[in-house]
C-alpha positions as CSV (number, residue, x, y, z in Angstrom):
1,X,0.0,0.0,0.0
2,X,1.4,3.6,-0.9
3,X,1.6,5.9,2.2
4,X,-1.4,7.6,3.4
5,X,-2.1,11.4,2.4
6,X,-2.1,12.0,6.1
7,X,2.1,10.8,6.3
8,X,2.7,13.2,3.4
9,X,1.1,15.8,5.0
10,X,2.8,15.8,8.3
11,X,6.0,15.0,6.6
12,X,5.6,18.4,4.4
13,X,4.3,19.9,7.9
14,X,7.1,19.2,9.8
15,X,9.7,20.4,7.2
16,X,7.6,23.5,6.3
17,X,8.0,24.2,10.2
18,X,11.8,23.7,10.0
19,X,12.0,26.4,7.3
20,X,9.6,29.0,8.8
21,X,11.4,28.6,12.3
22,X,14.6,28.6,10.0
23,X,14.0,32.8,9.7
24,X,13.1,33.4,13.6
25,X,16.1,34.9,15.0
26,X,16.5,32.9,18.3
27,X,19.0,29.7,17.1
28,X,22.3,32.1,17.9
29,X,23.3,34.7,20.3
30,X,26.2,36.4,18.4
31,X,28.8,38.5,21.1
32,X,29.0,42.5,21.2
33,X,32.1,44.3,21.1
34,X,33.6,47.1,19.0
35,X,34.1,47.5,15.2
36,X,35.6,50.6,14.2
37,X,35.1,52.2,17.3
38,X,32.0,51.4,17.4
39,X,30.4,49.4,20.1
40,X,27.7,47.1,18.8
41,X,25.4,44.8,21.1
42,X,24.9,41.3,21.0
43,X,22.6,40.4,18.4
44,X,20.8,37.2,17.5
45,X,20.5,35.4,14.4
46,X,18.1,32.6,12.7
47,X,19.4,29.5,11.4
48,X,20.8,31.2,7.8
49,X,24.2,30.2,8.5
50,X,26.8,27.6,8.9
51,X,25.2,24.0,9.5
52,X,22.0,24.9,9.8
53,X,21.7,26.9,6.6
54,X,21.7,23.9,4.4
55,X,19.4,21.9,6.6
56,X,16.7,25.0,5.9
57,X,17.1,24.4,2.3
58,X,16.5,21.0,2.7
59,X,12.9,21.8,4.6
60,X,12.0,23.8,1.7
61,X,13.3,20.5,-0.6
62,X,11.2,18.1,1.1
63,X,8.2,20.3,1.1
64,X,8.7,20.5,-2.4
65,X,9.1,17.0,-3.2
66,X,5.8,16.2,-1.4
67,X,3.8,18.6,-2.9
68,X,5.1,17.0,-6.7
69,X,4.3,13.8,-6.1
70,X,1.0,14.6,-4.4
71,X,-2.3,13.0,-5.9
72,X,-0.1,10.7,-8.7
73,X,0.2,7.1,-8.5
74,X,3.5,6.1,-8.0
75,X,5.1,2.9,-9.2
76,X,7.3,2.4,-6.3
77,X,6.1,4.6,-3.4
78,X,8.6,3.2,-0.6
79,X,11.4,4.7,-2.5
80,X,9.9,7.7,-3.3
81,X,9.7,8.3,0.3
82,X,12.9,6.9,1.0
83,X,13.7,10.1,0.0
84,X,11.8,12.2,2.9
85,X,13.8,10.2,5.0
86,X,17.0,10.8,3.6
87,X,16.2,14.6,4.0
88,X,15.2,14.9,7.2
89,X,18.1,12.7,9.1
90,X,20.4,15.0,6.9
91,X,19.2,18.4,8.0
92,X,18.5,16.7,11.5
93,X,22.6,15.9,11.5
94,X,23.2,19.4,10.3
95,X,21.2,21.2,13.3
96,X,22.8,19.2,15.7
97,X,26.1,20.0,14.0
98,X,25.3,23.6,14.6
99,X,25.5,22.7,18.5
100,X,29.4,21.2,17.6
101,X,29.7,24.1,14.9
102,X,28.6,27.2,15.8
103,X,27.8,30.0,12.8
104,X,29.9,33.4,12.8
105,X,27.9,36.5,14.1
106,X,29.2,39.5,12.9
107,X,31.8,39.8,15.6
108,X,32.8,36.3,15.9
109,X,31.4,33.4,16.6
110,X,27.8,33.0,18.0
111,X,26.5,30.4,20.8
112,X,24.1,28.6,20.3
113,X,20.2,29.8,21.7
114,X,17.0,27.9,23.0
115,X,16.5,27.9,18.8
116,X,18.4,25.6,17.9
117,X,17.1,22.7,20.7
118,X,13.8,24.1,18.8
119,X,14.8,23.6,15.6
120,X,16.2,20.1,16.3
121,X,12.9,19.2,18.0
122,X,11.3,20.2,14.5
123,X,14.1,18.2,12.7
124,X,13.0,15.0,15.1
125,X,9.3,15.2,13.9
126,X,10.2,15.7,10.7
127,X,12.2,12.7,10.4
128,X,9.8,10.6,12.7
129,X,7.0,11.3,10.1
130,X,9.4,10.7,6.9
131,X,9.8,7.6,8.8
132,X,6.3,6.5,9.6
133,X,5.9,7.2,5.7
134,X,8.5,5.2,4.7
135,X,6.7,2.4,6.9
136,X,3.3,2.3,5.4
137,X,5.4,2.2,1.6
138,X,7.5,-0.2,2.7
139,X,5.3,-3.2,1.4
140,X,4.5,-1.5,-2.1
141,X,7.8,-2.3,-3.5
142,X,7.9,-6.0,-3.3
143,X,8.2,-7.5,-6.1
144,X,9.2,-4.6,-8.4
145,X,13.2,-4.9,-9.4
């Protein structure tokens, strides 16, 4: 059986979450100092650079890919969403990554905020539901080469 319209939708839910958080700035604190003279607060950035960067890109990926295949019949659906899977474990290793690899404020480099637990909370749904869809198209394949 192909995956239910109710896996792709949280899958596309969950990654469209990932990207829209991806612009709240709360995943870095960058330091204050002075630059030129200048002394400039502390200021806090979204997820729009270093690891997590890419893994936003990938939310707006996966919500693409679901909404193509959506409402066609697919000849082997447990790959298809083998893919979902493979998206969300890869920006789920990037956000954690952030934690390890912290982006560069403007500064120097920024510590990592509440955000980014946030983000890989997101991340974990995501890839729960990629997985639960991958489960229900599991079975679809057999016999296909």
């Amino acid at each position: 059986r192909r995956p239910s319209r109710r896996s792709n939708l949280l899958v596309a839910a969950a990654a469209g979450l990932y990207f829209a958080w991806s612009f709240v700035p709360v995943w870095y604190l960058g330091p204050g100092g002075t630059a030129a003279g200048v002394t400039l607060p502390p200021v806090a950035l979204n997820a729009w650079g270093g690891t997590t960067g890419p893994a936003a890109l990938l939310a707006i990926l996966a919500v693409a890919w679901v909404g193509a295949r959506a409402g066609r019949e697919l000849l082997r659906p447990g790959r298809v969403v083998s893919v979902d899977s493979a998206l969300a474990v890869a920006a789920l290793v990037l956000t954690v990554a952030g934690i390890i690899f912290p982006r560069e404020g403007p500064l120097g480099a920024a510590a990592p905020t509440w955000g980014l637990a946030v983000g890989a909370v997101l991340a974990l749904a995501w890839g729960f539901s990629a997985v639960l869809a991958r489960r229900e198209g599991a079975g679809t394949d057999l016999g296909h080469s």
